[in-house]
Each structure stands twice: as C-alpha cells, then as structure tokens.
C-alpha positions as protocol buffer text, in pm:
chain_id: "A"
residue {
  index: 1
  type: UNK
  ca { x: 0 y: 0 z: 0 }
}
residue {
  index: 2
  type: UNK
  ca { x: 105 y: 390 z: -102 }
}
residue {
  index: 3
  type: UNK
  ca { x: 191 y: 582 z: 181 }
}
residue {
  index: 4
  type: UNK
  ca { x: -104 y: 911 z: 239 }
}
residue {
  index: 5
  type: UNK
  ca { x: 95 y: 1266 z: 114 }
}
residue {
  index: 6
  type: UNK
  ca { x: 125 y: 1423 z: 437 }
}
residue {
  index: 7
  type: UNK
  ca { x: 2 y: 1754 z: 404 }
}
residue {
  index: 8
  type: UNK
  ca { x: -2 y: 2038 z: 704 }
}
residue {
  index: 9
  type: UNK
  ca { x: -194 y: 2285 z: 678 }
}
residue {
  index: 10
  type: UNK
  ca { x: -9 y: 2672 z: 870 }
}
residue {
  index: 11
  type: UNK
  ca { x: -309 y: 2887 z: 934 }
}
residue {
  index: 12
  type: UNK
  ca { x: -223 y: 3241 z: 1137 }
}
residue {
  index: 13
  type: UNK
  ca { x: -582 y: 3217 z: 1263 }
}
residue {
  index: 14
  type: UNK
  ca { x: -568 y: 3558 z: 1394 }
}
residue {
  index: 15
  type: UNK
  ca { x: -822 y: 3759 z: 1189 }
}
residue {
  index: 16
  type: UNK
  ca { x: -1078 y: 3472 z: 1236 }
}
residue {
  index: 17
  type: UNK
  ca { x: -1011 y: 3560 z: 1675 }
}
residue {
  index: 18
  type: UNK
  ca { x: -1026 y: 3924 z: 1603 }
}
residue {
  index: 19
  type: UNK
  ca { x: -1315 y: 4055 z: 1354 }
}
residue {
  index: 20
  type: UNK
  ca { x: -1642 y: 3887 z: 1333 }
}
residue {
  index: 21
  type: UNK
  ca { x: -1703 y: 3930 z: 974 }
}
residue {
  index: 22
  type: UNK
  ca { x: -1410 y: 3645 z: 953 }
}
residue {
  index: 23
  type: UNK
  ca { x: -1519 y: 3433 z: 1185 }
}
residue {
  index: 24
  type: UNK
  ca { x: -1854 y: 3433 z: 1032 }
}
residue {
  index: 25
  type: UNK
  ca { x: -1746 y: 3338 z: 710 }
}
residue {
  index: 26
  type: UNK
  ca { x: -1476 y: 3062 z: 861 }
}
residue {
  index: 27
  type: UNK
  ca { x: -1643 y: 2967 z: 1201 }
}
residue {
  index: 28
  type: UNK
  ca { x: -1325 y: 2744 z: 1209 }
}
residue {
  index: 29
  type: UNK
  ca { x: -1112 y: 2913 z: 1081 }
}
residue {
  index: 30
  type: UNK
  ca { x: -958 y: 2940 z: 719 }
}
residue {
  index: 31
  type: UNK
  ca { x: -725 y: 2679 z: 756 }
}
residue {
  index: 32
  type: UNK
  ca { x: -966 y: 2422 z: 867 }
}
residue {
  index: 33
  type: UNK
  ca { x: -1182 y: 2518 z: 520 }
}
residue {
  index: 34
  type: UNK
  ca { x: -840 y: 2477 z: 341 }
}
residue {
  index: 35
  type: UNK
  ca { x: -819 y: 2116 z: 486 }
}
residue {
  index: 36
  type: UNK
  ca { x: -1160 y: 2071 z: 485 }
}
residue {
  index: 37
  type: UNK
  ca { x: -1119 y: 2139 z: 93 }
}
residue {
  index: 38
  type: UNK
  ca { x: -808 y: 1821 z: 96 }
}
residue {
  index: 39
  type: UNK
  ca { x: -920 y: 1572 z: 326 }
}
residue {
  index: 40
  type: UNK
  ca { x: -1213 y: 1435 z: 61 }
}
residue {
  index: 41
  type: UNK
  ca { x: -881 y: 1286 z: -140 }
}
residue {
  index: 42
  type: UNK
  ca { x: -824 y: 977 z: 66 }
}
residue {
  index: 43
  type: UNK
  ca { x: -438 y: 997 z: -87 }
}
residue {
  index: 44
  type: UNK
  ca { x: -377 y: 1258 z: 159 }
}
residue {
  index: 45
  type: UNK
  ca { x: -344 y: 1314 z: 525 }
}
residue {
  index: 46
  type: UNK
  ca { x: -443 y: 1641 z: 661 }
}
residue {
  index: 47
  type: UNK
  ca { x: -336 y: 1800 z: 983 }
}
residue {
  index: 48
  type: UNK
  ca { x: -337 y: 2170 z: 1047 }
}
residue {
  index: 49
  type: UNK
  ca { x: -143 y: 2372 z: 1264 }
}
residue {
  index: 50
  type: UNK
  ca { x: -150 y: 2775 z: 1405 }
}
residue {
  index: 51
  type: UNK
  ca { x: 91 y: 3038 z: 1499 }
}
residue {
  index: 52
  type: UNK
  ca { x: -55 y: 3024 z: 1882 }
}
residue {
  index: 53
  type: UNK
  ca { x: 84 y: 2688 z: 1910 }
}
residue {
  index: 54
  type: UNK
  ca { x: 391 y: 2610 z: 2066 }
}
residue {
  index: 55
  type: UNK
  ca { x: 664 y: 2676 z: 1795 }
}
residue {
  index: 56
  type: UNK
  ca { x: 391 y: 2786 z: 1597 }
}
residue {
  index: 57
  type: UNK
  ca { x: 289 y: 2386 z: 1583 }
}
residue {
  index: 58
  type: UNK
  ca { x: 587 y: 2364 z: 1341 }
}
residue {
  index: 59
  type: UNK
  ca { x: 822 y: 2181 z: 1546 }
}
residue {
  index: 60
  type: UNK
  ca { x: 1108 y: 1986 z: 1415 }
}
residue {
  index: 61
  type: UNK
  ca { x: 849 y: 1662 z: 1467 }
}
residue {
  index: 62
  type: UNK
  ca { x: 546 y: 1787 z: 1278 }
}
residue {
  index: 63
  type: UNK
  ca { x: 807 y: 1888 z: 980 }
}
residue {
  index: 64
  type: UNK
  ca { x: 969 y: 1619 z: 967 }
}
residue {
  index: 65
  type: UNK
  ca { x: 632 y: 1431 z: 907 }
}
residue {
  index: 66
  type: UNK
  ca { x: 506 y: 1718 z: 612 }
}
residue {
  index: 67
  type: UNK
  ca { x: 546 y: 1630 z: 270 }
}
residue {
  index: 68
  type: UNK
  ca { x: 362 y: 2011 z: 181 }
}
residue {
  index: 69
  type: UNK
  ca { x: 312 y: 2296 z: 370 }
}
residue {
  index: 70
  type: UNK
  ca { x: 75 y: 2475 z: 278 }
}
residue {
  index: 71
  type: UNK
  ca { x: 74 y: 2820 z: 424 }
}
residue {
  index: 72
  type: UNK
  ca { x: -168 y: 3165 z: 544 }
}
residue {
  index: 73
  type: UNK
  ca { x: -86 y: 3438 z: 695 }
}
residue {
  index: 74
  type: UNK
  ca { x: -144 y: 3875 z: 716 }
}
residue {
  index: 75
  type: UNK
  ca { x: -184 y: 4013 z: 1033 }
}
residue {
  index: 76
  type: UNK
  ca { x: 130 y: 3859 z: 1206 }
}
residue {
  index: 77
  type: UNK
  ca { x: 376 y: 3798 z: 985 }
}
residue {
  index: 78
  type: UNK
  ca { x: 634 y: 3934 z: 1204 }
}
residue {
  index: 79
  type: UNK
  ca { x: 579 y: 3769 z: 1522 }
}
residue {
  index: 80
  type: UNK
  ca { x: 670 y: 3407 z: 1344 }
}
residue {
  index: 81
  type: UNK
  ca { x: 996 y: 3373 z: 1471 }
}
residue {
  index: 82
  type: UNK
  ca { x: 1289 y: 3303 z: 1283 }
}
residue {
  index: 83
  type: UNK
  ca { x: 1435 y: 3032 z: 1437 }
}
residue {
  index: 84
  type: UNK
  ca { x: 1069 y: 2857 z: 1277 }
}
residue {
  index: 85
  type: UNK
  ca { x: 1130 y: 3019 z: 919 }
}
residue {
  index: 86
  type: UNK
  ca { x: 1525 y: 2828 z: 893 }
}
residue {
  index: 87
  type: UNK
  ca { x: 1371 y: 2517 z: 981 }
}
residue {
  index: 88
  type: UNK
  ca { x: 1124 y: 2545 z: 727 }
}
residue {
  index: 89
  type: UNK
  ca { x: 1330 y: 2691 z: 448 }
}
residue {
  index: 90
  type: UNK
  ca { x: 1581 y: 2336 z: 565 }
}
residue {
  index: 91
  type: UNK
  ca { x: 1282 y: 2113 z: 494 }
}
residue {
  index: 92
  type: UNK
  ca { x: 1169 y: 2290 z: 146 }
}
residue {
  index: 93
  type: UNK
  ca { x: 1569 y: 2263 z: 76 }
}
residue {
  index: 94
  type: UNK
  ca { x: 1536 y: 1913 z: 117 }
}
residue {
  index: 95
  type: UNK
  ca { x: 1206 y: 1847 z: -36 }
}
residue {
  index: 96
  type: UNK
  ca { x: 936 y: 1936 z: 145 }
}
residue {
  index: 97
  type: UNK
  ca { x: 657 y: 2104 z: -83 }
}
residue {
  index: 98
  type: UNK
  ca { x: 555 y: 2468 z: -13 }
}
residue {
  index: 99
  type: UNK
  ca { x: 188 y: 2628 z: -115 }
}
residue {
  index: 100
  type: UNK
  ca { x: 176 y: 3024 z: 5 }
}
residue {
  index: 101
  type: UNK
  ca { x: -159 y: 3153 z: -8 }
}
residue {
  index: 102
  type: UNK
  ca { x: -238 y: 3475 z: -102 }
}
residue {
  index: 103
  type: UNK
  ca { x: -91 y: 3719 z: 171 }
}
residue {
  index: 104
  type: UNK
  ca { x: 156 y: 3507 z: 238 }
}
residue {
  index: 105
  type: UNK
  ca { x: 354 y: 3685 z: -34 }
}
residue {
  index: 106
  type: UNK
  ca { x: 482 y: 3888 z: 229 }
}
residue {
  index: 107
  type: UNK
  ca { x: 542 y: 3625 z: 481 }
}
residue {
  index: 108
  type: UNK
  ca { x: 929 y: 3565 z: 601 }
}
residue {
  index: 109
  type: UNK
  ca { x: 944 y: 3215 z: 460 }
}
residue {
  index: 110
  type: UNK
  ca { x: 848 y: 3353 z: 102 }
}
residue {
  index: 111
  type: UNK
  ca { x: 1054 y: 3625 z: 114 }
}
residue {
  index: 112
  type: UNK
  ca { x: 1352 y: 3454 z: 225 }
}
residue {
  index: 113
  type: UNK
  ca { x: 1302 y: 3162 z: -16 }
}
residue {
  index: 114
  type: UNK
  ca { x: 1243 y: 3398 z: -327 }
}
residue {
  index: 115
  type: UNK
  ca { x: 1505 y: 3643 z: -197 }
}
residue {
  index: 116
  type: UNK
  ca { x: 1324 y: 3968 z: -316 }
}
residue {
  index: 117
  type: UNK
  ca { x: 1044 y: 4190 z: -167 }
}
residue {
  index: 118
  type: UNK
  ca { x: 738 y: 4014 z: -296 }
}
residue {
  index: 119
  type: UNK
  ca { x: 602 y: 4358 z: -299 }
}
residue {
  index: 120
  type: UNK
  ca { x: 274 y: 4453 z: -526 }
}
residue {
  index: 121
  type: UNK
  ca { x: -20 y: 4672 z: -522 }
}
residue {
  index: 122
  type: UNK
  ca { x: -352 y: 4631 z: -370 }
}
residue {
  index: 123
  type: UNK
  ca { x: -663 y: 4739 z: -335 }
}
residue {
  index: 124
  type: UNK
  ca { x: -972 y: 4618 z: -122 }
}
residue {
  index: 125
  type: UNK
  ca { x: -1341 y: 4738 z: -298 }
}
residue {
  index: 126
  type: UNK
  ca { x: -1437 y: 4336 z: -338 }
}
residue {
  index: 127
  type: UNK
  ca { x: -1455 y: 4383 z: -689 }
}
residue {
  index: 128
  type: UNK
  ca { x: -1436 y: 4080 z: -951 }
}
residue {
  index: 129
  type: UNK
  ca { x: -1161 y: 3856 z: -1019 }
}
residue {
  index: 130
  type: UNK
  ca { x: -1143 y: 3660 z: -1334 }
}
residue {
  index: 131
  type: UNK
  ca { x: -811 y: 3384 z: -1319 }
}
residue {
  index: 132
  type: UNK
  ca { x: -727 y: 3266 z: -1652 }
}
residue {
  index: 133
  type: UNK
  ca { x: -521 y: 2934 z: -1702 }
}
residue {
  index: 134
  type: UNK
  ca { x: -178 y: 3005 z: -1890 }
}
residue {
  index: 135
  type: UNK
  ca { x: -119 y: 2664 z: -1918 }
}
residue {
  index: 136
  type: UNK
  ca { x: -366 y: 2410 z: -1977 }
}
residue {
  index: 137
  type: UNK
  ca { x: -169 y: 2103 z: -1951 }
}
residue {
  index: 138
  type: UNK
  ca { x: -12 y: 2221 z: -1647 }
}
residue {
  index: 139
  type: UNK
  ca { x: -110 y: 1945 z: -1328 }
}
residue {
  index: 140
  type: UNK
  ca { x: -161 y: 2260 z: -1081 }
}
residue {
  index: 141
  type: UNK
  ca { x: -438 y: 2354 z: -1359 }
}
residue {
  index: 142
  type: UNK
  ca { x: -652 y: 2018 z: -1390 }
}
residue {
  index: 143
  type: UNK
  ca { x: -1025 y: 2036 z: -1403 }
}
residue {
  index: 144
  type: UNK
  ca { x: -1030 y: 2380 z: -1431 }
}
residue {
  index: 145
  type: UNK
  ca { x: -1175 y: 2581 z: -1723 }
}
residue {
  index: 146
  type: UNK
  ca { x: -1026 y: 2842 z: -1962 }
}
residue {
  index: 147
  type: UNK
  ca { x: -1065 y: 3066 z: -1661 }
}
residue {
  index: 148
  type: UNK
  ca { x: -1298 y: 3109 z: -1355 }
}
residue {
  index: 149
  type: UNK
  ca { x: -1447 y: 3355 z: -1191 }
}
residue {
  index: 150
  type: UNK
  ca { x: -1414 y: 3478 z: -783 }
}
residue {
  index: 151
  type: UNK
  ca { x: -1748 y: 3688 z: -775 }
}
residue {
  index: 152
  type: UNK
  ca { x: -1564 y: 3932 z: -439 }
}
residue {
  index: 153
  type: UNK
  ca { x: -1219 y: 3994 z: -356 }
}
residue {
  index: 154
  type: UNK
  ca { x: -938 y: 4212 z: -300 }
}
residue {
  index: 155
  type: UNK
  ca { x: -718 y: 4327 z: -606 }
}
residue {
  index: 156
  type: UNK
  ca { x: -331 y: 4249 z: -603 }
}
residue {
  index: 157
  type: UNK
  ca { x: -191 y: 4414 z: -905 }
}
residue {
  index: 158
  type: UNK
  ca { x: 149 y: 4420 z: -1037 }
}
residue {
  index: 159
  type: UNK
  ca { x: 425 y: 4499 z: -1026 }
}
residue {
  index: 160
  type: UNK
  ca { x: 472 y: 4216 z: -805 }
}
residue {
  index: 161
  type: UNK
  ca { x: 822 y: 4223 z: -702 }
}
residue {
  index: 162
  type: UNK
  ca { x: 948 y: 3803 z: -699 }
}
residue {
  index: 163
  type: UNK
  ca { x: 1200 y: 3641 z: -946 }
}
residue {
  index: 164
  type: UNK
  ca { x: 1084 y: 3507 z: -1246 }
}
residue {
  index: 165
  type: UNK
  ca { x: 896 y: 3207 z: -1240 }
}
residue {
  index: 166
  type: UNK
  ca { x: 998 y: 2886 z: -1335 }
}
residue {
  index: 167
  type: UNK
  ca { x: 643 y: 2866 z: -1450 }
}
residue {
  index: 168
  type: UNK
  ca { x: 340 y: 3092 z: -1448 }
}
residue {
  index: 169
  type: UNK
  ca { x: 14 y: 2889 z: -1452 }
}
residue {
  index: 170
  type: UNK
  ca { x: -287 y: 3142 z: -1324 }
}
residue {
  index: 171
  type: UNK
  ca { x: -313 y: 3519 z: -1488 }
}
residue {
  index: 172
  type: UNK
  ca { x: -535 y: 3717 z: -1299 }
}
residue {
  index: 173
  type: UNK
  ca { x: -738 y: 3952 z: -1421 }
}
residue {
  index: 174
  type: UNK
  ca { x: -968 y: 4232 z: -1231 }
}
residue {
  index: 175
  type: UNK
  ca { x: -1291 y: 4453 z: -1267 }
}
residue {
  index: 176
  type: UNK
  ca { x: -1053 y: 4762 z: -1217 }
}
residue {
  index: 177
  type: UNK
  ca { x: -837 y: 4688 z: -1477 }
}
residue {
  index: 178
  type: UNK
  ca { x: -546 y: 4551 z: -1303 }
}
residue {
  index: 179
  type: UNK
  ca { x: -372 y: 4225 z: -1405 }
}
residue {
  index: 180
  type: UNK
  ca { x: -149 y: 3965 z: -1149 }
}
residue {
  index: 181
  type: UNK
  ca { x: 58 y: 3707 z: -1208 }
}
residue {
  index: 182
  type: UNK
  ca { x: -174 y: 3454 z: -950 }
}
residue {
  index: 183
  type: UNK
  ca { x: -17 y: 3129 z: -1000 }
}
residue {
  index: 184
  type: UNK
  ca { x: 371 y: 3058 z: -1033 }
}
residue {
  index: 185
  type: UNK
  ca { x: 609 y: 2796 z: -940 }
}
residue {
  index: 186
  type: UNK
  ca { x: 977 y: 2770 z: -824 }
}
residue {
  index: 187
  type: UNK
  ca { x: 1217 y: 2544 z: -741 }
}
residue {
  index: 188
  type: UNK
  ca { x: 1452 y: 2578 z: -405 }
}
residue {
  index: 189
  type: UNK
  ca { x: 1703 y: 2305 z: -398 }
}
residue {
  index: 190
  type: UNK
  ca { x: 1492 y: 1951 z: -393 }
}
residue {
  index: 191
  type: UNK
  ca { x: 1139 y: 2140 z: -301 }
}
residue {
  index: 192
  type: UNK
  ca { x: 843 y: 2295 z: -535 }
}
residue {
  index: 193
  type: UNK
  ca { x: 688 y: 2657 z: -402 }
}
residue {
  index: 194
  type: UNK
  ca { x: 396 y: 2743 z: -539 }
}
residue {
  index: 195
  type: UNK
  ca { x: 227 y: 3088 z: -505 }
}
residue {
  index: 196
  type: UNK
  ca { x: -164 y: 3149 z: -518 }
}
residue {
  index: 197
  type: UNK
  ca { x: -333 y: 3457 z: -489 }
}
residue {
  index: 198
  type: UNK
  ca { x: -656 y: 3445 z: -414 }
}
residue {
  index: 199
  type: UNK
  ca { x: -839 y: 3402 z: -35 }
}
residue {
  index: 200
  type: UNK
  ca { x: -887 y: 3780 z: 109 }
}
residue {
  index: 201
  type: UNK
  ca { x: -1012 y: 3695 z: 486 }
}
residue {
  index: 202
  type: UNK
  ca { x: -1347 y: 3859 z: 457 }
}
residue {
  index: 203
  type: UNK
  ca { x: -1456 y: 3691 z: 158 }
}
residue {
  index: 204
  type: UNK
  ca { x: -1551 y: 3336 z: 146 }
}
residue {
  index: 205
  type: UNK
  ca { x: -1332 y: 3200 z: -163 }
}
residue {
  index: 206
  type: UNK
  ca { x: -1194 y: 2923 z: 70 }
}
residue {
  index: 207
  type: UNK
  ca { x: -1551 y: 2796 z: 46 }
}
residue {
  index: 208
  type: UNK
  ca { x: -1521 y: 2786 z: -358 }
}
residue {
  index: 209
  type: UNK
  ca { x: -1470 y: 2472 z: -530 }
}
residue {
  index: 210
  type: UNK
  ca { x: -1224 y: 2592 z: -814 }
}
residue {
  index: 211
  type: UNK
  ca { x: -987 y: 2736 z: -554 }
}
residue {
  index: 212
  type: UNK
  ca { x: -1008 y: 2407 z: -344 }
}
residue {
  index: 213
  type: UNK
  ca { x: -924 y: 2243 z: -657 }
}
residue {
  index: 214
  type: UNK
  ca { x: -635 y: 2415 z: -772 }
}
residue {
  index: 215
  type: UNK
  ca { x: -486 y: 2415 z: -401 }
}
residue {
  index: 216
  type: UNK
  ca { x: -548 y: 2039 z: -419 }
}
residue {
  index: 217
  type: UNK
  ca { x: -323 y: 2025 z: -735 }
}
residue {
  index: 218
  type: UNK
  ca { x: -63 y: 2197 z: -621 }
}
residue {
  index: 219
  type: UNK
  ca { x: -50 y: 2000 z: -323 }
}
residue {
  index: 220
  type: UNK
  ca { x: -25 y: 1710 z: -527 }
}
residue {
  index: 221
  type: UNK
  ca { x: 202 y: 1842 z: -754 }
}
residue {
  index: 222
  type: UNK
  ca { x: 431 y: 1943 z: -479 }
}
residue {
  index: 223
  type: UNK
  ca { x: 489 y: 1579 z: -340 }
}
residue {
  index: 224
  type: UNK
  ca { x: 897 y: 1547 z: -266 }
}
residue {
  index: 225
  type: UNK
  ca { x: 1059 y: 1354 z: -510 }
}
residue {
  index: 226
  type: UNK
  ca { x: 1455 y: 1282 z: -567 }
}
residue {
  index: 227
  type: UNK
  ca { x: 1721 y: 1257 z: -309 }
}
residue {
  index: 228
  type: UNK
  ca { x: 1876 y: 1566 z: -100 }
}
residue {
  index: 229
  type: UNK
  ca { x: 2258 y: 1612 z: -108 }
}
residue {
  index: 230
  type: UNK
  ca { x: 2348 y: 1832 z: 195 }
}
residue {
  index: 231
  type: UNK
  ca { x: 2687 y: 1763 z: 216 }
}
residue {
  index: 232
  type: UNK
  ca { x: 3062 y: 1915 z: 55 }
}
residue {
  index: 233
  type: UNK
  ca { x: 3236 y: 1608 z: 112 }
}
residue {
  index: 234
  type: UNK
  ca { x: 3634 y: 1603 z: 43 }
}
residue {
  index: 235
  type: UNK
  ca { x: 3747 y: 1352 z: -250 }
}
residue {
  index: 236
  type: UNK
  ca { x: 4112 y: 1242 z: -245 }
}
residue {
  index: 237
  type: UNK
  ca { x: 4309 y: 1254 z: -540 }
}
residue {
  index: 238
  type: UNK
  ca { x: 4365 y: 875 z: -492 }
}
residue {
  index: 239
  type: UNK
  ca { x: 3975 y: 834 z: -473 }
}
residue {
  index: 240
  type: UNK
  ca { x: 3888 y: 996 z: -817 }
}
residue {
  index: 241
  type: UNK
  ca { x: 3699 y: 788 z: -1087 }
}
residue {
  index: 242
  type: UNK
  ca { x: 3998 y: 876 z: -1330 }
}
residue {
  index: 243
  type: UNK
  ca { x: 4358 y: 797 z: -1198 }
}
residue {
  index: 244
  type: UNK
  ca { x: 4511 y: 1191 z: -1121 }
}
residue {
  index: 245
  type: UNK
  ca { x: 4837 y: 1330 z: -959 }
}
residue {
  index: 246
  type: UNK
  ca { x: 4802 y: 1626 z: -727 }
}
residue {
  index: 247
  type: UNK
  ca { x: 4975 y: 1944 z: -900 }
}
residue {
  index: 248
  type: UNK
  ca { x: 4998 y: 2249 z: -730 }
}
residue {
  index: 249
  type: UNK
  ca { x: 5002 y: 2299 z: -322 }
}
residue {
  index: 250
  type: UNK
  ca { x: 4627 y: 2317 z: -123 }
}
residue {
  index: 251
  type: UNK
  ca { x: 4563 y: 2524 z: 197 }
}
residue {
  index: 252
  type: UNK
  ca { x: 4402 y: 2202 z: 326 }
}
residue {
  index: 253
  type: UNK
  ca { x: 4503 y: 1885 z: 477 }
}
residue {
  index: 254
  type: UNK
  ca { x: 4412 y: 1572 z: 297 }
}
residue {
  index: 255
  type: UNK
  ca { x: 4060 y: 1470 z: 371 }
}
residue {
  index: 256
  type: UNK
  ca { x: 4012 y: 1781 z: 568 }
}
residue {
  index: 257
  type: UNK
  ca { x: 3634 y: 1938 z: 559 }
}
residue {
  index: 258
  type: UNK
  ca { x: 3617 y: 2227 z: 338 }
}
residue {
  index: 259
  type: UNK
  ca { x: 3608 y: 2556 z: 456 }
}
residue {
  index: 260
  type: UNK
  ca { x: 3263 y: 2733 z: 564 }
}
C-alpha cells in the first residue's frame, strides 16, 4: 500500500479571533476550510497547525512528518519567529513542498526563499476577479476551465516584485483593470513553491470549489521527489573515478572538511 501525502496545513488564525465578519465566514477558521477542501482525497493526510501553538505547531516533529506545507498568513507575519522560518526553508531545501496563499507573499518564509520583496499593489473594494489558465496542460491547472471567476475579492496588481517564475500557470485579471501574475512555481534546492493569490479573509473564496481544486493540485504536484545532497564532502586525489596526480600545493590537509 502507497503511503497518504502528508500535508499540514499553517493557518495564522488571527483575523478569524479578532473581527467577526471572519469568523462568520470561517467559524473554524480558514485553515480548517483549506483542509476541509483536501481531506475528501483519501491519498492525503491532513493535519493543520497555528501560529498560537507552541513553535507555531511547526516543530522539528510535525516537519519532519510534512510532505507540503501549505501556508496563510497577514496580520502577524512578524511575530513568526525566525528560528521557525530556517527550519522550514531546511525542509523545502530538502524536499518538502511549499503552497503560500495569497498574503503570504509577504510572509518571512516567502521572502527569504524567493530572496526579493514580494512587494505589489492592492486594493480592497471586493470587486471581480477573473483567473485565466496560462497553461492548460499544467497538473496545478486540472479540471479547471479556460478561466474562472471569484465573484468578491481584493485586487493584487502588479508589479509584483518576486524572481521570475519557473512557471506561471494562473493570470489574474480584475474589474478595475489591473492584471497579477496569481499562479507561479519555483524550485529551491529539492522542493516545489507554489504561489496562489486568491483568499482575502473577509470573503468566502476558501468555500469555492475551483480554488479548493487548484490548491489540491498543487498540493499534489508538490509531493517530494529525488534525493537531497546536503553535504561538501572532500574527494582524495587517490579516490577519483579517473587515476590523477596532485599538482599544485592546497591550503588544506588531505581529507580535511572544506572551509565554511
């Protein structure tokens, strides 16, 4: 038997605590109608985690049992502690799948991972927001449509400040004219990042079933595959695959560790 994807779901969970409208919309919060949105696929199992946990329920434990991450957050992004954001950048390094949702394009583990502001413009008048698929054949973009349309939500517009995409799957598109890049990929070292846009807190797009369907994608899509290297190991001369003789003089003993 297949072992189940392992999929955590990081909810912030703070605007759902703190204005009504939110909870009202996401009585449980909007990482439980994430999961809720996963845990139909029997393939997968779905756990979800907040910042108010201890560790922000990422401890070294929980990560090392997370295939994805997927991964919401606004209010606080600053009180996530850093000490959390290296050891989840060290799990994405070696495999681990990432899924940032919507605000979390300014969150410390994007920025760090992308190494560039992640900036863009916004605008919150819950106007319309039509995402076309760039690329059909794409996995992230499975049973969806030419494009589909969110009926209320805030506008990100670009510029939107993050290297260029390995691949840009969503182009977003919105009653005021702007346009967004709304779904790209990356890859950092042995994991797959994906970036969505869509799921403003006081609209209920978490309940919609294209966006549950393109976050199950990329979930699936994200699965770790291949084997991590995290090593710079020394090779004698006398060990090489072709038969050598040293030239030259070296700053190092032999079989010393390299320098760091």
């Amino acid at each position: 038997m297949n072992q189940k994807l392992r999929v955590t779901v990081w909810g912030e969970n703070v605007h759902e605590k703190e204005h009504p409208p939110v909870a009202k919309i996401y009585p449980k919060g909007m990482h439980e109608a994430i999961a809720d949105g996963l845990r139909p696929d029997k393939s997968l199992d779905v756990r979800t985690v907040t910042l108010d946990q201890p560790e922000h329920g990422l401890t070294e434990k929980v990560l090392a049992e997370t295939d994805v991450l997927t991964w919401w957050g606004h209010a606080a992004h600053g009180k996530v502690e850093d000490k959390i954001v290296d050891r989840v950048q060290k799990r994405v390094l070696e495999g681990m799948g990432l899924i940032v949702l919507h605000s979390g394009h300014y969150s410390k583990i994007f920025k760090r991972l992308l190494g560039t502001s992640c900036s863009l413009t916004w605008r919150e008048a819950g106007e319309k927001e039509r995402i076309w698929v760039c690329n059909p054949g794409h996995p992230i973009a499975q049973g969806i449509d030419r494009y589909f349309e969110i009926p209320h939500e805030e506008m990100y517009g670009e510029p939107f400040g993050i290297p260029t995409p390995d691949e840009t799957v969503f182009l977003s598109w919105f009653a005021g004219g702007e346009v967004f890049r709304s779904g790209c990929t990356w890859k950092r070292g042995n994991g797959k990042i994906f970036y969505f846009r869509p799921g403003h807190e006081t609209y209920p797009t978490y309940h919609q079933k294209e966006v549950l369907q393109v976050i199950h994608n990329a979930v699936v899509w994200a699965r770790p595959d291949g084997t991590w290297i995290d090593s710079c190991p020394n090779v004698p001369w006398d060990k090489a695959a072709e038969k050598i003789t040293p030239q030259g003089d070296s700053v190092h003993k032999p079989g010393e560790a390299g320098l760091k």
